[in-house]
C-alpha positions in Angstrom: 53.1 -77.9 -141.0 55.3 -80.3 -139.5 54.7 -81.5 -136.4 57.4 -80.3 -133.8 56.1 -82.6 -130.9 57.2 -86.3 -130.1 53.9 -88.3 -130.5 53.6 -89.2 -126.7 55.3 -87.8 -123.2 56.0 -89.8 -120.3 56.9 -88.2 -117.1 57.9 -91.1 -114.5 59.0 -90.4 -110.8 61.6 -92.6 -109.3 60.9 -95.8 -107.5 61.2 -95.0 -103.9 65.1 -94.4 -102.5 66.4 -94.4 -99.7 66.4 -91.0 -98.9 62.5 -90.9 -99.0 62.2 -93.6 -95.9 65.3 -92.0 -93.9 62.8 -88.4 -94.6 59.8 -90.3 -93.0 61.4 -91.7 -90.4 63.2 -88.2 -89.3 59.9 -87.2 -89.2 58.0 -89.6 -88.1 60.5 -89.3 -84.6 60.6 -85.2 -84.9 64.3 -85.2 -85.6 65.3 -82.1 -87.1 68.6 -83.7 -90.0 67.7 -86.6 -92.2 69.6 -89.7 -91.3 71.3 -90.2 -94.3 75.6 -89.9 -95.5 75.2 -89.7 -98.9 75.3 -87.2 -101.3 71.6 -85.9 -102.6 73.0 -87.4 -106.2 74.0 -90.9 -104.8 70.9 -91.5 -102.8 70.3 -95.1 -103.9 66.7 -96.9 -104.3 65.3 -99.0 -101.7 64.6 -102.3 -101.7 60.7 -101.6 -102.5 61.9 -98.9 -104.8 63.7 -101.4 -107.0 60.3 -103.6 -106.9 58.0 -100.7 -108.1 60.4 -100.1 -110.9 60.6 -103.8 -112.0 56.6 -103.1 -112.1 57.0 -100.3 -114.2 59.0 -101.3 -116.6 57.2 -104.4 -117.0 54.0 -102.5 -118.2 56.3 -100.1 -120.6 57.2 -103.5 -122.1 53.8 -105.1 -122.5 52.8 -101.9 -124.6 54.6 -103.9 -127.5 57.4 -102.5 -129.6 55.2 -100.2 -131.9 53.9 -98.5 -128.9 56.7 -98.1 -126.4 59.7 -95.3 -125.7 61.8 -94.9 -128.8 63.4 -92.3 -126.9 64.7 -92.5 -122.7 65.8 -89.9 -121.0 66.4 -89.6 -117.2 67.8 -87.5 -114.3 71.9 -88.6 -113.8 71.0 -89.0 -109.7 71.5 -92.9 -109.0 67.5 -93.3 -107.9 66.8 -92.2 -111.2 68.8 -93.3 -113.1 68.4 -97.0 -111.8 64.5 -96.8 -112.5 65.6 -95.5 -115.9 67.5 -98.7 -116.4 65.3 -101.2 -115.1 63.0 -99.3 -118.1 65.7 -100.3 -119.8 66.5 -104.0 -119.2 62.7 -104.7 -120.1 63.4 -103.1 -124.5 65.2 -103.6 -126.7 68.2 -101.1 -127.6 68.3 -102.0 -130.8 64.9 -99.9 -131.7 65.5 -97.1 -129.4 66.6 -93.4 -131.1 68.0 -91.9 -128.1 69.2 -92.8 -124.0 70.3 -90.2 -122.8 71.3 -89.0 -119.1 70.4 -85.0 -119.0 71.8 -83.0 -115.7 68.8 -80.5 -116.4 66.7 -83.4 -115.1 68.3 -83.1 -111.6 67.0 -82.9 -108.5 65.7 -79.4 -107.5 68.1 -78.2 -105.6 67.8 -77.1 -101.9 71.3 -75.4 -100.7 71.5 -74.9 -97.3 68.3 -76.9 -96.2 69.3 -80.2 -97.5 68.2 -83.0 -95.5 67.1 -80.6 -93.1 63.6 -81.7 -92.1 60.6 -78.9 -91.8 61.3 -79.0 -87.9 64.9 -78.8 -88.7 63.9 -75.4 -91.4 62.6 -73.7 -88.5 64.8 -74.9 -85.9 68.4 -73.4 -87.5 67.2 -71.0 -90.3 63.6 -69.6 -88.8 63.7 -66.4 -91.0 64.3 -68.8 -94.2 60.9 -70.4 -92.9 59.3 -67.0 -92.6 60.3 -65.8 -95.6 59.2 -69.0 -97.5 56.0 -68.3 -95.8 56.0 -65.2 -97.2 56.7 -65.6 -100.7 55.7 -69.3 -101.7 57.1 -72.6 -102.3 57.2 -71.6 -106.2 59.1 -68.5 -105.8 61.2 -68.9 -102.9 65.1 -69.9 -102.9 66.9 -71.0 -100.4 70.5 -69.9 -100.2 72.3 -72.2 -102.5 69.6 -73.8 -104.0 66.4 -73.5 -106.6 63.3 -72.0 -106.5 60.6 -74.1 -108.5 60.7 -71.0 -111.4 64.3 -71.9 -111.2 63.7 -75.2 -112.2 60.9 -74.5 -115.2 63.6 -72.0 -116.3 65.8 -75.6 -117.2 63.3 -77.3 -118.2 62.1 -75.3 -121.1 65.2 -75.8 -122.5 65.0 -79.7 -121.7 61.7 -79.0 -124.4 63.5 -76.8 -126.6 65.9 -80.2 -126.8 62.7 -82.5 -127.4 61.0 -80.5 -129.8 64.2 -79.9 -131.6 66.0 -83.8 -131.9 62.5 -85.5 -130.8 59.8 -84.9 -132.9 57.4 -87.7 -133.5 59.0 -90.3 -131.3 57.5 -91.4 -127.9 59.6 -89.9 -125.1 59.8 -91.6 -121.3 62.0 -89.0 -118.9 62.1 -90.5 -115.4 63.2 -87.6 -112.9 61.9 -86.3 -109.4 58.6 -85.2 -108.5 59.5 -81.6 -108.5 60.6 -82.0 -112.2 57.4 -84.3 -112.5 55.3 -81.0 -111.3 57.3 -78.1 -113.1 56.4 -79.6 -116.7 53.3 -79.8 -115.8 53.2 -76.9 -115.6 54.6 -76.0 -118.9 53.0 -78.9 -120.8 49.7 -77.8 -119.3 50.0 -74.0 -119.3 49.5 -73.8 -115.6 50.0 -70.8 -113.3 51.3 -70.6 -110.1 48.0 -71.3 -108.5 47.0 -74.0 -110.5 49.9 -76.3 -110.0 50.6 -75.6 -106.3 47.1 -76.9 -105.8 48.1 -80.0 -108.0 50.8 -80.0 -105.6 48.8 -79.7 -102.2 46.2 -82.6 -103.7 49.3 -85.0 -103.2 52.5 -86.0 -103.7 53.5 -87.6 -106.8 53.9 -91.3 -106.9 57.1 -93.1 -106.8 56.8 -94.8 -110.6 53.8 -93.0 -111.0 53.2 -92.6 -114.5 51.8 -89.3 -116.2 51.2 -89.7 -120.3 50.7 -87.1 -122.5 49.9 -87.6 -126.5 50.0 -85.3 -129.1 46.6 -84.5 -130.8 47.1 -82.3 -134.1 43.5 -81.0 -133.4 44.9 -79.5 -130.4 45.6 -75.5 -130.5 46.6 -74.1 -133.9 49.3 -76.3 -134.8 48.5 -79.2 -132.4 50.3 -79.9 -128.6 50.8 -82.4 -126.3 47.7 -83.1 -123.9 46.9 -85.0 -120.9 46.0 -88.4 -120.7 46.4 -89.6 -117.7 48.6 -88.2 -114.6 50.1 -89.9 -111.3 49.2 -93.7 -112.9 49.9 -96.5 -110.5 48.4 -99.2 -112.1 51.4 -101.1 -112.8 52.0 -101.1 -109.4 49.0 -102.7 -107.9 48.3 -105.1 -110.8 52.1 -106.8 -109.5 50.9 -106.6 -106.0 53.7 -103.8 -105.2 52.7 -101.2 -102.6 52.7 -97.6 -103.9 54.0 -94.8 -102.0 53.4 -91.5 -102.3 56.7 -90.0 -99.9 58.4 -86.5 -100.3 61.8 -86.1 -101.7 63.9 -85.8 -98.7 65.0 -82.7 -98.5 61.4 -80.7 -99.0 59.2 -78.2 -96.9 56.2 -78.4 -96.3 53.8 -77.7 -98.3 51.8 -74.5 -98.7 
């Protein structure tokens, strides 16, 4: 049977942006809005988010040409998008099947509590924080916004899309930790348990790298499995400090 997988998965977070240190510092100082004027999709890298790309992509490129993406795609937000081009500047086009910017690699979206801090959640919308409470980060939605099943619901068509154009190449997506967590959970056949507690170990690394390769041994017609998940490496061989920040408009977590 043919093989409906790409060979290998990549799942990269974004370097870290802007909004990630404005988050820290509004809490760090117990301020209850984020500090920041831009739009959620124009949040820009920071200066050490840009460095931690440059990292990144220079490992992608040492993997030689027989070895690395054939096939990039990546989240349209700016943060994202820039790692995804610093990935980018280290290949060549020439050899690559697909670039692609995909809008169902977004942000998860947070509707009324954007860049609202947790002190900020409970502060102006206290029965949202109840409720949320009450029914879990992966099920709860916030006016306006996603709940993390809203999010898996996009991306299994973002898979539909890879197993469909993508089979056999190696695929890099660079997106946001949530999206980073939610395929996970698809990829790995999690349950609600099992990836929140993922979730509670730690937040995933900006340019942390998690690798998946296909094994045709695997399951009855062969899938995608784990390799290696949150890899920072890259990072720390160049010397560049790792972070591990939220995304800026995020609850805590439970």
């Amino acid at each position: 049977m043919e093989q409906k997988w790409p060979q290998q998965l990549w799942l990269v977070r974004h370097g870290q942006s802007a909004g990630n240190v404005a988050r820290e510092v509004a809490e760090a100082s117990q301020q209850f809005l984020i500090d920041i004027a831009d739009r959620d999709v124009d949040v820009p890298l920071s200066d050490l988010g840009k460095r931690q790309a440059a990292a990144m992509s220079d490992w992608f490129h040492g993997l030689g040409p027989d070895d690395q993406p054939s096939v990039i795609l990546f989240s349209p937000y700016v943060r994202a998008r820039t790692t995804a081009q610093a990935v980018l500047d280290r290949l060549d086009r020439s050899q690559l099947t697909a670039v692609a910017a995909d809008e169902r690699l977004r942000e998860k979206e947070f509707g009324i509590l954007d860049r609202l801090t947790p002190l900020g959640i409970r502060d102006k919308y206290p029965e949202l924080a109840e409720q949320r409470a009450h029914v879990g980060k992966f099920y709860f939605r916030p006016p306006g916004g996603e709940s993390w099943c809203d999010v898996i619901l996009r991306l299994r068509s973002v898979i539909d899309t890879i197993t469909r154009e993508y089979r056999g190449e190696r695929v890099l997506i660079v997106a946001h930790q949530v999206i980073v967590n939610c395929f996970r959970y698809l990829l790995e056949r999690l349950d609600e348990d099992a990836i929140l507690a993922i979730d509670r170990a730690g937040d995933v690394p900006n340019c942390g790298i998690t690798e998946y390769r296909f094994d045709p041994a695997a399951g009855k017609h062969g899938k995608l499995m784990l390799v290696q998940a949150n890899f920072v490496a890259p990072l720390e061989d160049a010397g560049t400090p790792v972070t591990h920040q939220k995304d800026q408009p995020a609850a805590p977590k439970s």
